[in-house]
C-alpha positions as CSV (number, residue, x, y, z in Angstrom):
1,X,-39.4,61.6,38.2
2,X,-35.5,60.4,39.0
3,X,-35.3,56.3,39.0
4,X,-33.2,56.8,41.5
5,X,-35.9,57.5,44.1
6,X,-37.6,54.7,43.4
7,X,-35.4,51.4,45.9
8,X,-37.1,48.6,44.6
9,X,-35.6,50.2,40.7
10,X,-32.2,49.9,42.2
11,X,-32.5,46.9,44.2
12,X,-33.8,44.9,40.8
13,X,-31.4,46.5,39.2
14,X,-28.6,45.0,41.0
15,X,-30.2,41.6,41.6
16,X,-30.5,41.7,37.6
17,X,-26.4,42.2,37.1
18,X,-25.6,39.9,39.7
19,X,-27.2,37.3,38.6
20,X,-25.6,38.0,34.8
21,X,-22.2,37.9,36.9
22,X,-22.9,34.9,38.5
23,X,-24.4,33.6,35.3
24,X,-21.1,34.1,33.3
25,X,-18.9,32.9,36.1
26,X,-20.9,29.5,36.7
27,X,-20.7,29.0,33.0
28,X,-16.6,29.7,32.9
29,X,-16.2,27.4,35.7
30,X,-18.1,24.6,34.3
31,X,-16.1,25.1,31.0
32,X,-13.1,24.9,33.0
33,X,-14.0,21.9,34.8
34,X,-15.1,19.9,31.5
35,X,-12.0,21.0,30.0
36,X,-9.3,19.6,32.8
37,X,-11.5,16.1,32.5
38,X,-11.0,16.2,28.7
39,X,-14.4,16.9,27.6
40,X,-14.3,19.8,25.9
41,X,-12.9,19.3,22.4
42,X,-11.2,22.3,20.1
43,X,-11.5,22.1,16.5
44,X,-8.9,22.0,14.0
45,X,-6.4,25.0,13.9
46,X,-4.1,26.4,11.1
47,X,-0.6,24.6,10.8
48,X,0.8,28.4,11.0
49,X,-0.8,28.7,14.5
50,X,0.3,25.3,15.4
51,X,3.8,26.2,14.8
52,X,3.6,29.0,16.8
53,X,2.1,27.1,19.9
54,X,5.3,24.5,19.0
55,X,7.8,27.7,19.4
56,X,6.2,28.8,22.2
57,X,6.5,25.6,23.9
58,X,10.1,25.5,24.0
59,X,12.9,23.5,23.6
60,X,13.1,22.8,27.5
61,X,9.8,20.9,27.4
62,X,10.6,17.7,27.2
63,X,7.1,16.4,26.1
64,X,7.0,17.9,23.2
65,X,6.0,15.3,20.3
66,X,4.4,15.5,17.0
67,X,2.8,13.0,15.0
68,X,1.4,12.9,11.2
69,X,-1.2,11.1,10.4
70,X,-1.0,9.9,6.8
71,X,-4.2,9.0,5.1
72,X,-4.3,7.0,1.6
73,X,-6.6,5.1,-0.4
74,X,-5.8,1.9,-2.5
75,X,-9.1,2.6,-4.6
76,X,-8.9,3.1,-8.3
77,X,-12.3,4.1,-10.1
78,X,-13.5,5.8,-6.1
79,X,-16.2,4.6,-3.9
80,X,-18.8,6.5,-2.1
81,X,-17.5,4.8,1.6
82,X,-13.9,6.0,0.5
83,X,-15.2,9.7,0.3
84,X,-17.8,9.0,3.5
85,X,-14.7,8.0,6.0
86,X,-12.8,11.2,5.7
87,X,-15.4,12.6,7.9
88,X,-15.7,10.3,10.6
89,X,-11.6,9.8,10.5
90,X,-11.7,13.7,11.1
91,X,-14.0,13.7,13.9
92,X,-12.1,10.6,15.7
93,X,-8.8,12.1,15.5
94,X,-10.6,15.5,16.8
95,X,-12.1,13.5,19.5
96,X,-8.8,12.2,21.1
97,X,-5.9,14.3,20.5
98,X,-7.6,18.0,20.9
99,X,-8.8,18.8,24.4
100,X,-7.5,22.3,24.4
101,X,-4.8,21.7,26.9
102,X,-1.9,20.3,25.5
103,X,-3.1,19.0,22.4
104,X,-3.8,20.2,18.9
105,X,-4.7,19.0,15.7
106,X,-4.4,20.2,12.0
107,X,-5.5,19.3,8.2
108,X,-2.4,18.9,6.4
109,X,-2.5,19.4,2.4
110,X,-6.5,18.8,2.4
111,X,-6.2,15.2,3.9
112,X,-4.0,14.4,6.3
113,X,-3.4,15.3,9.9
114,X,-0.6,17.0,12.3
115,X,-1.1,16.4,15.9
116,X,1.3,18.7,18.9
117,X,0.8,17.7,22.0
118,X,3.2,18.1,25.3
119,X,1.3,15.3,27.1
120,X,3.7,12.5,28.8
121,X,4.8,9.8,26.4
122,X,3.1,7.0,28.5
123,X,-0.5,8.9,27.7
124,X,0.6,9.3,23.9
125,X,1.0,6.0,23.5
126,X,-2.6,5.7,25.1
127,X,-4.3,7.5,22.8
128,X,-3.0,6.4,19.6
129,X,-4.1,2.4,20.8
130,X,-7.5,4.5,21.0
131,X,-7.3,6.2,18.2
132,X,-6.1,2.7,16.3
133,X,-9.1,0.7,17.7
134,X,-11.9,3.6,16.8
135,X,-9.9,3.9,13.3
136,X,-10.2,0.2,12.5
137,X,-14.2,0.0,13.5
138,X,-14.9,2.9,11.3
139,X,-12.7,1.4,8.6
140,X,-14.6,-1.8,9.0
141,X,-18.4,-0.2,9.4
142,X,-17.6,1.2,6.2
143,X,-16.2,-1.9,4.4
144,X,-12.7,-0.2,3.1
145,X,-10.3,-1.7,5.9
146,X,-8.2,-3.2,3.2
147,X,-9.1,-0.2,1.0
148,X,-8.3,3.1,3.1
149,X,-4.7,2.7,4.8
150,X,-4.2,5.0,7.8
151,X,-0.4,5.4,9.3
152,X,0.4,7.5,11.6
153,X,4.8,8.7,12.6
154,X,6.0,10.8,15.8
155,X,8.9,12.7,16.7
156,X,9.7,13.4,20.3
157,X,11.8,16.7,20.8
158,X,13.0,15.4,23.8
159,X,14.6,18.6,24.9
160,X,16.3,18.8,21.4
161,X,16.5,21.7,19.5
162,X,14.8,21.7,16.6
163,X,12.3,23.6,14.4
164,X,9.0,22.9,14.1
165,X,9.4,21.8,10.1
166,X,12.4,19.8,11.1
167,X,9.9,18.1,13.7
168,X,7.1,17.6,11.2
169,X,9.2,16.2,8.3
170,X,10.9,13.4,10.9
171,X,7.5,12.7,12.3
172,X,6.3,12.2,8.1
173,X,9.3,10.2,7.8
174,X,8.2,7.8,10.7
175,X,4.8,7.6,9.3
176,X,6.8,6.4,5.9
177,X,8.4,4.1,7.8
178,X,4.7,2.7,9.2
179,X,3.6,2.1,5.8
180,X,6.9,0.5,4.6
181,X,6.2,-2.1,8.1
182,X,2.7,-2.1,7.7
183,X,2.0,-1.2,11.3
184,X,-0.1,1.5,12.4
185,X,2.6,3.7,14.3
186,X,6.5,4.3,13.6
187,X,8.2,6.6,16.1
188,X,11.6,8.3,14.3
189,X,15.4,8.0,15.2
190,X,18.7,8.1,13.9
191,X,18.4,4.9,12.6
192,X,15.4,4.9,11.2
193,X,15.8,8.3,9.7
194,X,19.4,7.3,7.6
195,X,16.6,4.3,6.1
196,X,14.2,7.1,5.3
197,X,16.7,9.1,3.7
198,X,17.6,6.3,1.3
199,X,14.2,5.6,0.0
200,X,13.2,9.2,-0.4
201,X,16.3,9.5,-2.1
202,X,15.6,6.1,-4.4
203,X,12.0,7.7,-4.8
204,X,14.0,11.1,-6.4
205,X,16.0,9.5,-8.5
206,X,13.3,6.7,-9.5
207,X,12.3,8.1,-13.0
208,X,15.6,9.0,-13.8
209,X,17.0,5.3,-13.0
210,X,13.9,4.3,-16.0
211,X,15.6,6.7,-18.6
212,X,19.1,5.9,-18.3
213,X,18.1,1.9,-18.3
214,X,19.9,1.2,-15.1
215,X,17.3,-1.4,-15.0
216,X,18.0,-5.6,-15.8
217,X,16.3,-8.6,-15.9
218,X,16.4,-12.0,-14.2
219,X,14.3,-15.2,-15.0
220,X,12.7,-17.6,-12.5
221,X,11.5,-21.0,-14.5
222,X,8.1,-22.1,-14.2
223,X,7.7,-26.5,-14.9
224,X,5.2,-28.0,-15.9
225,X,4.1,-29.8,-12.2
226,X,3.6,-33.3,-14.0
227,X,6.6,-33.8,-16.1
228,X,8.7,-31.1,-14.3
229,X,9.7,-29.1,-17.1
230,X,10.5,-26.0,-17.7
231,X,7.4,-24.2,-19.8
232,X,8.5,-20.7,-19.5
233,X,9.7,-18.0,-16.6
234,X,8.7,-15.3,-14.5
235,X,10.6,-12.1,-15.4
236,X,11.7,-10.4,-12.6
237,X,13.6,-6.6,-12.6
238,X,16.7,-5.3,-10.9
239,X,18.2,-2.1,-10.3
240,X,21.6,-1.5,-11.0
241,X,21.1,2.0,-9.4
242,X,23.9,5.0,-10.0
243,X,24.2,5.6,-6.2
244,X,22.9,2.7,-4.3
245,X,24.9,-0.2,-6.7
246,X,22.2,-3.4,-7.3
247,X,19.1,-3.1,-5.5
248,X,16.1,-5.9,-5.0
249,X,12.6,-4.9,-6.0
250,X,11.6,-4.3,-2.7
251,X,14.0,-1.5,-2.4
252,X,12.4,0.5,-5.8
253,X,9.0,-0.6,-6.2
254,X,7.2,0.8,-4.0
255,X,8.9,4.2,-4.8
256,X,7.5,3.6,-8.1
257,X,4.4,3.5,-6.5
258,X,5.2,6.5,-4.6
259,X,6.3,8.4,-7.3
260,X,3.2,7.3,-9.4
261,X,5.4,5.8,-12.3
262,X,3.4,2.3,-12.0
263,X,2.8,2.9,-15.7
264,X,6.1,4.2,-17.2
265,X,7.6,1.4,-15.4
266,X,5.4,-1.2,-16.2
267,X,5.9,-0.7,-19.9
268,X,9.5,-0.4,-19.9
269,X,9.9,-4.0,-18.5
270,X,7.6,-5.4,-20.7
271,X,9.4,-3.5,-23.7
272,X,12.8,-4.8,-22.5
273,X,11.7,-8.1,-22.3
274,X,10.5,-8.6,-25.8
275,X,13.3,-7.2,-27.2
276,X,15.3,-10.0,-25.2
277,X,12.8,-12.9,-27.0
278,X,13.0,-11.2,-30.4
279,X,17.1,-11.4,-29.9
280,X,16.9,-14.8,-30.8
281,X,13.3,-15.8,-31.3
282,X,13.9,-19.3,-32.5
283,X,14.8,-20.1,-29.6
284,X,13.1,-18.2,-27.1
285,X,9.6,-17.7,-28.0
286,X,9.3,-21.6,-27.6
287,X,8.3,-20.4,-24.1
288,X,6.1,-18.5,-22.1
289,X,7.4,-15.3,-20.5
290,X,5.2,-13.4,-17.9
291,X,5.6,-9.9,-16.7
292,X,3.8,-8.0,-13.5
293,X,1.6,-5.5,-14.1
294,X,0.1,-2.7,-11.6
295,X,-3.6,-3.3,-11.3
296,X,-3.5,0.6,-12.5
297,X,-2.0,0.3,-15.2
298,X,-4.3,-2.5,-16.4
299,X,-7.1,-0.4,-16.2
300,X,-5.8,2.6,-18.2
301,X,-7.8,3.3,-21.1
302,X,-4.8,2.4,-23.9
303,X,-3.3,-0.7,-21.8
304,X,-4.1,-3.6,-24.3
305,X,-3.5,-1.4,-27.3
306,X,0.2,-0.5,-26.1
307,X,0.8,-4.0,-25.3
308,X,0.0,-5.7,-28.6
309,X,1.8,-2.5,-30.2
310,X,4.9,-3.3,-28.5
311,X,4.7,-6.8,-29.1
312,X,4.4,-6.3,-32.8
313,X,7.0,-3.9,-33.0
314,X,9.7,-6.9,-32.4
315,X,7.4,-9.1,-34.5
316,X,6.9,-11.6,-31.8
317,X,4.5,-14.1,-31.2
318,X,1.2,-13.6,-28.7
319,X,1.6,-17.1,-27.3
320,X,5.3,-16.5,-25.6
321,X,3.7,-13.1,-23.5
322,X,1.8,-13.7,-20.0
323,X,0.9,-10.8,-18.3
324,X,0.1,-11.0,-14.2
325,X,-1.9,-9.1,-12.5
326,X,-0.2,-7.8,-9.0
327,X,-2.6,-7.5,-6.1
328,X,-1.6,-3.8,-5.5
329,X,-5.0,-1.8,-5.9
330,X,-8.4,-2.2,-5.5
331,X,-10.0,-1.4,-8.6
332,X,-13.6,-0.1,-8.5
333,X,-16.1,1.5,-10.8
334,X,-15.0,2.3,-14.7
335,X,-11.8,1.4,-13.6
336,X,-12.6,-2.0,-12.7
337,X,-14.3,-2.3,-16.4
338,X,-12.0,-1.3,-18.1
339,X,-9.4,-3.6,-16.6
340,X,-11.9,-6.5,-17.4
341,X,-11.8,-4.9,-20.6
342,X,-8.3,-4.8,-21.6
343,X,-7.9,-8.9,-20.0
344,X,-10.6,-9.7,-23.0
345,X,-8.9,-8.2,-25.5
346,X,-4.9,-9.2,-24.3
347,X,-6.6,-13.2,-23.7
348,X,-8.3,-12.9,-27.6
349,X,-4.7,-12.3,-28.9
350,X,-3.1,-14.9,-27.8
351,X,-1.4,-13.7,-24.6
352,X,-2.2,-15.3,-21.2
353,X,-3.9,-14.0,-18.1
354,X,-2.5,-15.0,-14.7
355,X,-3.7,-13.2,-11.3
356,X,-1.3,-13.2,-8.6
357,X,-1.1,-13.9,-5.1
358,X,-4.1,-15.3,-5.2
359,X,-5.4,-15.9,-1.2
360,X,-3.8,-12.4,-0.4
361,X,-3.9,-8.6,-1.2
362,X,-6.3,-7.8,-3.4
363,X,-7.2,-10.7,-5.3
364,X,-10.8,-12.5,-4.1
365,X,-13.2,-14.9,-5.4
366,X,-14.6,-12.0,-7.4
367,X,-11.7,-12.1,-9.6
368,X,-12.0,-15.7,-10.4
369,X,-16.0,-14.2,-11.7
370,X,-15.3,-11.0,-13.6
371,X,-11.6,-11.3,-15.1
372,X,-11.0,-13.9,-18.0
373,X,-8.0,-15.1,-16.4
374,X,-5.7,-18.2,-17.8
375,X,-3.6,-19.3,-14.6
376,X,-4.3,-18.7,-10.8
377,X,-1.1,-18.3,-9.1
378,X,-1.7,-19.7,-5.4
379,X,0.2,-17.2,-2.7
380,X,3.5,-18.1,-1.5
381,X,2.4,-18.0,2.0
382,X,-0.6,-20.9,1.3
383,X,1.7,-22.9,-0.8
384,X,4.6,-23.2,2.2
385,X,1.4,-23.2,4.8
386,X,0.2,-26.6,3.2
387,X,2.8,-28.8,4.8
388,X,0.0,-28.0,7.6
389,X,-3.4,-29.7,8.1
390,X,-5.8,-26.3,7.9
391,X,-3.0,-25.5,5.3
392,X,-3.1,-28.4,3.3
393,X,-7.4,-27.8,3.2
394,X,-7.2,-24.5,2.5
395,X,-4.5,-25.1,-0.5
396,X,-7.0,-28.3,-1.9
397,X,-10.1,-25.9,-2.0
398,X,-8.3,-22.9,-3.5
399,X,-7.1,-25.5,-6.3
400,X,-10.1,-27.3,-6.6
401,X,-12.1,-24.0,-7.0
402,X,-10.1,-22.8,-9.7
403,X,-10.2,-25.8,-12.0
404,X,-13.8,-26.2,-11.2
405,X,-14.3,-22.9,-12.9
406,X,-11.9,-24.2,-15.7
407,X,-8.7,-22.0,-14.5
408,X,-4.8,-23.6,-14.6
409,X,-2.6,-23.4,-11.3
410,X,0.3,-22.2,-10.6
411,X,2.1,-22.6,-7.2
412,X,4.7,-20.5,-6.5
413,X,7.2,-20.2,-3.6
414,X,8.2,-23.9,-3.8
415,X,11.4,-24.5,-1.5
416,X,11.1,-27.5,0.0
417,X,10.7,-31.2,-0.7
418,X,8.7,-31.7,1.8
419,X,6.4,-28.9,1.0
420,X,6.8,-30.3,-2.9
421,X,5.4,-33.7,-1.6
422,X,2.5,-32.3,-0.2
423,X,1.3,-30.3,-3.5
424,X,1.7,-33.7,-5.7
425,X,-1.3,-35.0,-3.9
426,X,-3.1,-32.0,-6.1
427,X,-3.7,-31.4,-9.2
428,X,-1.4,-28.7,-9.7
429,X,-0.4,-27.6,-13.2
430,X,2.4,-25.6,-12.6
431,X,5.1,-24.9,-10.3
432,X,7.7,-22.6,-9.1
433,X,10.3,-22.0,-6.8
434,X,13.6,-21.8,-5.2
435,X,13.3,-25.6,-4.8
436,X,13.6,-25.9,-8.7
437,X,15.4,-22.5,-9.7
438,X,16.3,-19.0,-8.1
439,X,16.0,-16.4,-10.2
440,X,18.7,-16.3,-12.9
441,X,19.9,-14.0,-15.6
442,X,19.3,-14.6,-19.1
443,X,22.4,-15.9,-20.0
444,X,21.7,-19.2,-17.0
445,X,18.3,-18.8,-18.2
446,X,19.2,-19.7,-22.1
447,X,22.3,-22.3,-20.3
448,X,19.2,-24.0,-18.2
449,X,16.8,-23.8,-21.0
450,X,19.6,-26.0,-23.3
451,X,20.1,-28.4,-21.3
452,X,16.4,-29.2,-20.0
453,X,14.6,-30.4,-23.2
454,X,11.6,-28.6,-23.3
455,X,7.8,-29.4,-23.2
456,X,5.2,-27.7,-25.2
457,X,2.4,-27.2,-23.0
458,X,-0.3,-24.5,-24.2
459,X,-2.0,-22.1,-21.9
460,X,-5.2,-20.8,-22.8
């Protein structure tokens, strides 16, 4: 028997395979559809295949843009929300800027992110205030806003001739430049880009800088708020760099940071300063002399042992150190305990515990709980805010708080009389500021120190 003979065979037959025909075509044109309206998303492609897509684009395109998306954490000692929010910072970022048209997205060096697109700059800019706002809600569901710091840098071609690595590295400069502004975007140019090339080449020459001891102090007094005299002074480094000539802290700290030196450079200060004091200690260690310290390397394992060994070593007195505490890093976790630690063991020697900026950063009420602190040093911003009436409340509560809980205070950023006026209405233990003193070198610091009879005020 032939199947042939048989129509109704061949006519189901052929309703059978045009139906699979129109099957697949419906199902093609509905893709197509959903991907012109954006709904279709791609996932993440290869950075190789990315750079193809960016040859093949060509330099006559004049869309052509990409941005990296830099993705860091602040948290020492690592929190489950930290490692929770890669995955919904993935998904967002998949969500807006691949649509398989004329977007793509990439994982770069396990977390962070390379976006090509060729849409118009108008609709770039549209999805990267998208992209900010779902960013900051996720940040904020999982309670690391403050914590996880997302920047983002873009490079537009603009017809320009370029490579696709030349692209990337301007667009990771722009996204250094986000995170030197503390925005959330930084768009490269020539301008810009010479600023970048400075810092990244401060950041190479950092460690270097360190061993040659291109570094040198300067002073800032600290008076005692009631009889305004001096009780000691804020050490403060400068960088005499090879290159760049003398450079503020802003300029090299945070490529210290970058460079992941906090540590090395932390201990060479506080080194160079004691061997200042011990220069002529009879003078000198009459006062109090406090050094910043990375909330990193307070936590690390050997921190108060290296302290007190270096004090020792020039045979100086506990009672003339003061270590601060920046508000660079959250500290979580064994970190966190050890930091408390090391504060314990610094504060039963002899040497005083002061927490910076408190009111901003990373300093909270918590701190004032778990660190055995000595002196809270009140934020610039809230001491020149309190000429102000919510200023002025918010200064009197802060103080209050803190010698409620049986903590000294220290105001800092002092420079006017008017703003001086309004912190004598509060019980204010110490002060400091251009109003009083810039900083100095040593040698102004030993001319001021003569000729202002000191007091002898101890700080627990």
């Amino acid at each position: 028997m032939q199947i042939l003979e048989y129509p109704y065979v061949i006519i189901t037959i052929f309703i059978l395979c045009f139906s699979a025909l129109l099957a697949v075509g419906i199902y093609f044109a509905v893709k197509g559809v959903k991907t012109a309206n954006g709904q279709v998303k791609n996932d993440f492609i290869t950075i190789n295949k990315m750079e193809s897509i960016f040859k093949k684009s060509g330099k006559n395109c004049e869309n052509r843009c990409v941005i990296y998306f830099g993705i860091s954490s602040d948290d020492i000692g690592g929190t489950n929300s930290v490692a929770n929010v890669y995955s919904d910072i993935k998904r967002i970022l998949l969500n807006i800027f691949s649509n398989g048209i004329n977007s793509e997205v990439s994982i770069y060096n396990e977390k962070n992110f390379v976006i090509f697109t060729n849409k118009y700059e108008e609709l770039i800019q549209e999805d990267l205030e998208r992209c900010q706002s779902e960013l900051n809600k996720c940040l904020l569901e999982y309670s690391v806003l403050n914590i996880v710091n997302v920047r983002a840098g873009g490079f537009f071609t603009i017809g320009s001739e370029v490579t696709f690595d030349e692209a990337l590295s301007r667009a990771k400069q722009a996204c250094l430049l986000a995170k030197d502004k503390k925005i959330f975007f930084a768009e490269w140019d020539v301008s810009s880009g010479k600023a970048l090339e400075k810092k990244i080449k401060i950041e190479n020459s950092i460690e270097k800088e360190i061993d040659n001891n291109r570094f040198f102090l300067e002073y800032q007094p600290v008076l005692d708020a009631k009889t305004k005299k001096i009780i000691g002074a804020e050490v403060l480094s400068r960088l005499n760099s090879e290159s760049e000539g003398v450079l503020a802290p802003e300029s090299f700290l945070s490529a210290v940071d970058s460079v992941g030196i906090n540590e090395k450079f932390d201990y060479y200060i506080f080194e160079k300063n004691c061997k200042w004091i011990s220069n002529d200690k009879k003078q000198r260690e009459g006062y109090k002399y406090t050094i910043n310290f990375s909330r990193s390397t307070i936590s690390e394992p050997e921190f108060a042992k290296k302290i007190t060994s270096i004090a020792e070593k020039y045979d100086l007195k506990f009672s003339c150190l003061a270590v601060e505490i920046l508000e660079d890093k959250n500290i979580t976790g064994e970190a966190k305990q050890q930091m408390i630690d090391n504060l314990s063991l610094l504060k039963e020697k002899g040497i005083s515990i002061l927490l910076d900026d408190f009111g901003s950063g990373y300093t909270t009420f918590s701190d004032l709980q778990n660190l055995d602190i000595s002196v809270v040093k009140i934020d610039k911003a809230i001491t020149q805010n309190s000429v102000t009436d919510t200023g002025f409340i918010i200064l009197k509560n802060i103080i209050r708080t803190a010698h409620d809980i049986g903590f000294k205070t220290l105001c800092e950023g002092v420079e006017t009389k008017e703003q001086l006026d309004y912190l004598n209405q509060n019980n204010i233990t110490f002060q400091q500021g251009y109003y009083f003193y810039k900083p100095v070198t040593y040698i102004d610091l030993v001319k001021i120190i003569l000729s202002k009879p000191k007091v002898k005020v101890v700080v627990e």
